[in-house]
C-alpha positions in Angstrom: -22.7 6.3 0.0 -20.2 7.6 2.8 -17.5 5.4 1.3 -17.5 6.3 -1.6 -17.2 10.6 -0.2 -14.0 8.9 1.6 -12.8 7.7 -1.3 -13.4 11.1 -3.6 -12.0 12.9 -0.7 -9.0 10.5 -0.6 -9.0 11.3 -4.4 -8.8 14.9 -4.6 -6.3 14.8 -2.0 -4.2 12.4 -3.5 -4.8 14.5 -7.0 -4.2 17.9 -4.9 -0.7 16.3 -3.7 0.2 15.6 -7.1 -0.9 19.1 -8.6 1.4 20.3 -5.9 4.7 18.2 -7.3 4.0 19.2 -10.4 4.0 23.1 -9.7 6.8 22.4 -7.4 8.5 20.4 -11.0 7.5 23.0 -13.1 9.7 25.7 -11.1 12.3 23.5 -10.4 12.6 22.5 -14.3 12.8 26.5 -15.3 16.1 26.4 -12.5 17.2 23.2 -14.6 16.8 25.3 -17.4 18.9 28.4 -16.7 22.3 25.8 -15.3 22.1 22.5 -17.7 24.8 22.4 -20.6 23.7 22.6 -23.9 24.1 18.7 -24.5 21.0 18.1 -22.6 19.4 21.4 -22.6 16.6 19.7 -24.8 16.0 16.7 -22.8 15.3 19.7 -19.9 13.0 21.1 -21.9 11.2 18.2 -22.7 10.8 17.4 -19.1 9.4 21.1 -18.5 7.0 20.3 -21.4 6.0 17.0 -19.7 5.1 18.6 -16.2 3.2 21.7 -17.3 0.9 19.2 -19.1 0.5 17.0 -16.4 0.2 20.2 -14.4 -2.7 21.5 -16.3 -4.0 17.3 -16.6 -4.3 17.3 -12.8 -6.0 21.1 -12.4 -8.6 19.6 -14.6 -9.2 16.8 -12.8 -9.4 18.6 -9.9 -12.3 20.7 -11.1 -13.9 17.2 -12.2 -13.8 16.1 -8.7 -15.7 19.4 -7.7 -12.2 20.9 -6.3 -10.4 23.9 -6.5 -7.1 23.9 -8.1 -4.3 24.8 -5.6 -1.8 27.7 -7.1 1.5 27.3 -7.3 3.9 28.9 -4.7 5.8 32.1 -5.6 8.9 30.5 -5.2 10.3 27.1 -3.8 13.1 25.8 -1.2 15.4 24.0 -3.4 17.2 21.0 -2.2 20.9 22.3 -2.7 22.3 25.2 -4.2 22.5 24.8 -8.1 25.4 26.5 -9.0 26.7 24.3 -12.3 25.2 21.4 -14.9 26.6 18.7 -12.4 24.2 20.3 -10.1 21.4 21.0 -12.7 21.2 17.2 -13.3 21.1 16.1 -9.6 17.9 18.5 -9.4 16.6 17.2 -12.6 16.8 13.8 -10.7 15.7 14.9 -7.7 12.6 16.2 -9.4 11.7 13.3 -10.8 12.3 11.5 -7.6 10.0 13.4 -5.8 7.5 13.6 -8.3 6.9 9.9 -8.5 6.8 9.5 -5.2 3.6 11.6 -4.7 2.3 9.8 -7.7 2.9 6.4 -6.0 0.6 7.7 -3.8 -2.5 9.0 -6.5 -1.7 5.6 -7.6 -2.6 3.8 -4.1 -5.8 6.6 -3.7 -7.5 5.9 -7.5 -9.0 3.6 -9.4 -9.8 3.1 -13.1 -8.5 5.8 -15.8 -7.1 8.0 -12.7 -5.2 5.1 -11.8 -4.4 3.9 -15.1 -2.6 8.3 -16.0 -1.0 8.1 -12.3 0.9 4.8 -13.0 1.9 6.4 -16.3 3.2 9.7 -14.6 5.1 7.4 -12.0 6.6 5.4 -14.7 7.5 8.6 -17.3 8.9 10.2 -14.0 11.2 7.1 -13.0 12.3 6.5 -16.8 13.3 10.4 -16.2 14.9 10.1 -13.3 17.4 7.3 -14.7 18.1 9.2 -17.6 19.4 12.0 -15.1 20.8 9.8 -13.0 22.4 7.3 -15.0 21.5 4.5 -12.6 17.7 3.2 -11.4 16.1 2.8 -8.5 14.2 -0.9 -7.3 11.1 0.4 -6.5 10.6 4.6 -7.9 8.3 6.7 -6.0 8.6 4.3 -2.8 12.0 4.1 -1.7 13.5 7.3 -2.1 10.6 8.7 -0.2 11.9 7.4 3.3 15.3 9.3 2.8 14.1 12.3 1.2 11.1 15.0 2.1 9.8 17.0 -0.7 9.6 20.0 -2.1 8.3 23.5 -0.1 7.1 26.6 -0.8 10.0 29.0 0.4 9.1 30.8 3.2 8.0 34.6 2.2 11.1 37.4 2.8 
Protein backbone atom coordinates (compact mmCIF):
# COMPACT_ATOMS: atom_id res chain seq x y z
CA UNK A 1 0.00 0.00 0.00
CA UNK A 2 2.95 2.62 0.73
CA UNK A 3 4.06 2.14 -2.85
CA UNK A 4 1.56 2.76 -4.43
CA UNK A 5 1.17 6.56 -2.01
CA UNK A 6 4.81 6.97 -3.64
CA UNK A 7 3.66 6.44 -6.78
CA UNK A 8 0.32 8.86 -6.55
CA UNK A 9 2.58 11.31 -4.87
CA UNK A 10 5.20 10.90 -7.76
CA UNK A 11 1.98 11.40 -9.92
CA UNK A 12 0.57 14.54 -8.71
CA UNK A 13 3.90 15.93 -8.71
CA UNK A 14 4.75 14.91 -12.03
CA UNK A 15 1.05 16.23 -13.08
CA UNK A 16 1.63 19.50 -10.78
CA UNK A 17 5.03 20.09 -12.93
CA UNK A 18 3.17 19.87 -16.04
CA UNK A 19 0.11 22.19 -14.87
CA UNK A 20 2.93 24.56 -14.16
CA UNK A 21 4.40 24.52 -18.10
CA UNK A 22 1.29 24.82 -19.20
CA UNK A 23 0.27 28.14 -17.28
CA UNK A 24 3.80 29.16 -17.96
CA UNK A 25 2.71 28.18 -22.12
CA UNK A 26 -0.41 29.79 -21.81
CA UNK A 27 1.29 33.28 -20.91
CA UNK A 28 4.03 32.87 -23.10
CA UNK A 29 1.61 32.04 -26.14
CA UNK A 30 -0.55 35.47 -25.37
CA UNK A 31 3.34 37.28 -25.82
CA UNK A 32 3.51 35.12 -29.07
CA UNK A 33 0.37 36.54 -29.86
CA UNK A 34 0.85 40.27 -29.52
CA UNK A 35 4.61 39.98 -31.88
CA UNK A 36 3.97 37.03 -34.51
CA UNK A 37 3.23 38.26 -38.32
CA UNK A 38 0.04 37.70 -39.55
CA UNK A 39 1.25 34.58 -41.80
CA UNK A 40 1.34 32.51 -38.76
CA UNK A 41 -0.72 34.42 -36.42
CA UNK A 42 -3.31 31.38 -36.61
CA UNK A 43 -0.92 28.63 -36.13
CA UNK A 44 -0.26 30.92 -32.64
CA UNK A 45 -3.46 30.73 -31.83
CA UNK A 46 -3.90 27.26 -32.30
CA UNK A 47 -1.08 26.58 -30.04
CA UNK A 48 -2.81 28.96 -27.30
CA UNK A 49 -6.00 26.89 -27.90
CA UNK A 50 -3.95 23.57 -27.39
CA UNK A 51 -2.33 24.63 -24.01
CA UNK A 52 -5.35 26.15 -22.28
CA UNK A 53 -6.99 22.75 -22.82
CA UNK A 54 -4.34 20.77 -21.69
CA UNK A 55 -4.17 23.42 -18.98
CA UNK A 56 -7.62 22.83 -17.74
CA UNK A 57 -6.89 18.63 -18.71
CA UNK A 58 -4.19 18.67 -16.04
CA UNK A 59 -6.25 20.94 -13.25
CA UNK A 60 -8.74 18.17 -13.48
CA UNK A 61 -6.59 15.56 -13.06
CA UNK A 62 -5.19 17.08 -10.32
CA UNK A 63 -8.41 17.26 -8.40
CA UNK A 64 -8.78 13.37 -9.44
CA UNK A 65 -5.67 12.72 -7.62
CA UNK A 66 -7.17 14.52 -4.46
CA UNK A 67 -4.76 17.72 -5.27
CA UNK A 68 -5.13 21.14 -5.41
CA UNK A 69 -4.59 22.89 -8.63
CA UNK A 70 -1.50 25.26 -8.50
CA UNK A 71 -2.46 29.00 -9.99
CA UNK A 72 -0.70 30.43 -12.46
CA UNK A 73 1.87 33.11 -11.75
CA UNK A 74 1.01 36.84 -12.35
CA UNK A 75 3.49 37.18 -14.74
CA UNK A 76 6.62 35.18 -16.11
CA UNK A 77 10.61 35.69 -16.75
CA UNK A 78 10.80 35.25 -20.37
CA UNK A 79 13.82 33.78 -21.93
CA UNK A 80 14.86 36.92 -24.20
CA UNK A 81 13.38 40.02 -24.98
CA UNK A 82 10.65 39.59 -27.83
CA UNK A 83 10.82 42.50 -29.64
CA UNK A 84 9.84 41.22 -33.39
CA UNK A 85 8.16 37.90 -35.29
CA UNK A 86 11.85 36.51 -35.58
CA UNK A 87 11.70 36.67 -31.91
CA UNK A 88 8.00 35.57 -31.50
CA UNK A 89 8.86 32.25 -33.28
CA UNK A 90 12.06 31.45 -31.17
CA UNK A 91 9.64 31.74 -28.08
CA UNK A 92 7.01 29.79 -29.73
CA UNK A 93 9.85 27.13 -29.95
CA UNK A 94 11.09 27.55 -26.86
CA UNK A 95 7.63 26.97 -25.39
CA UNK A 96 7.26 24.01 -26.83
CA UNK A 97 10.63 22.95 -25.90
CA UNK A 98 10.05 23.38 -22.46
CA UNK A 99 6.79 22.05 -22.37
CA UNK A 100 7.76 18.60 -23.52
CA UNK A 101 10.33 18.43 -21.52
CA UNK A 102 8.26 18.43 -18.22
CA UNK A 103 5.97 16.08 -20.01
CA UNK A 104 8.83 13.61 -20.62
CA UNK A 105 8.82 13.55 -17.23
CA UNK A 106 4.66 12.89 -16.37
CA UNK A 107 5.51 10.42 -19.00
CA UNK A 108 8.41 8.62 -16.78
CA UNK A 109 5.95 9.18 -13.37
CA UNK A 110 2.44 7.61 -14.98
CA UNK A 111 1.06 4.73 -16.07
CA UNK A 112 -1.96 3.69 -18.10
CA UNK A 113 -4.42 6.56 -19.69
CA UNK A 114 -2.10 9.28 -17.82
CA UNK A 115 0.69 7.94 -19.58
CA UNK A 116 -0.96 7.22 -22.71
CA UNK A 117 -2.37 11.81 -22.70
CA UNK A 118 1.38 12.68 -21.48
CA UNK A 119 3.06 10.89 -24.45
CA UNK A 120 0.48 12.63 -26.58
CA UNK A 121 1.22 16.23 -25.11
CA UNK A 122 5.06 15.38 -25.53
CA UNK A 123 4.56 14.37 -29.11
CA UNK A 124 1.82 17.49 -30.09
CA UNK A 125 4.43 19.72 -28.27
CA UNK A 126 7.63 18.41 -30.34
CA UNK A 127 5.57 18.35 -33.72
CA UNK A 128 5.01 22.12 -32.52
CA UNK A 129 8.22 22.88 -31.78
CA UNK A 130 9.51 21.82 -35.46
CA UNK A 131 6.95 23.65 -37.04
CA UNK A 132 8.49 26.81 -35.23
CA UNK A 133 11.66 25.84 -35.69
CA UNK A 134 11.96 24.55 -38.92
CA UNK A 135 14.29 21.78 -37.85
CA UNK A 136 13.74 18.65 -35.14
CA UNK A 137 15.27 17.61 -32.34
CA UNK A 138 16.52 13.51 -31.75
CA UNK A 139 15.07 12.98 -28.72
CA UNK A 140 12.18 16.22 -27.64
CA UNK A 141 11.59 16.81 -24.01
CA UNK A 142 15.05 15.09 -23.10
CA UNK A 143 17.85 16.76 -24.72
CA UNK A 144 17.11 20.31 -24.76
CA UNK A 145 16.47 19.97 -21.12
CA UNK A 146 20.32 19.72 -20.22
CA UNK A 147 21.03 23.16 -22.03
CA UNK A 148 18.07 24.91 -21.06
CA UNK A 149 16.09 25.65 -17.51
CA UNK A 150 12.59 26.54 -17.66
CA UNK A 151 10.23 28.92 -17.28
CA UNK A 152 9.79 31.16 -13.74
CA UNK A 153 7.43 33.12 -12.16
CA UNK A 154 9.01 36.75 -12.44
CA UNK A 155 9.96 37.87 -9.30
CA UNK A 156 7.23 40.51 -7.77
CA UNK A 157 8.15 44.53 -8.34
Amino acid sequence: MAGKAVSKAKALTAVQAALAAEHAAVYGYGVVGGKIGEDRRSEARAAYDAHRARRDELARTVRDLRGKPKPAAAAYALPFPVTDAESAVRLAAELEDRVAGVYSDLVRASEGDRRRSAAEALRDAAVRAVRWRGESVPFPGLAERSARSTASPAPPS
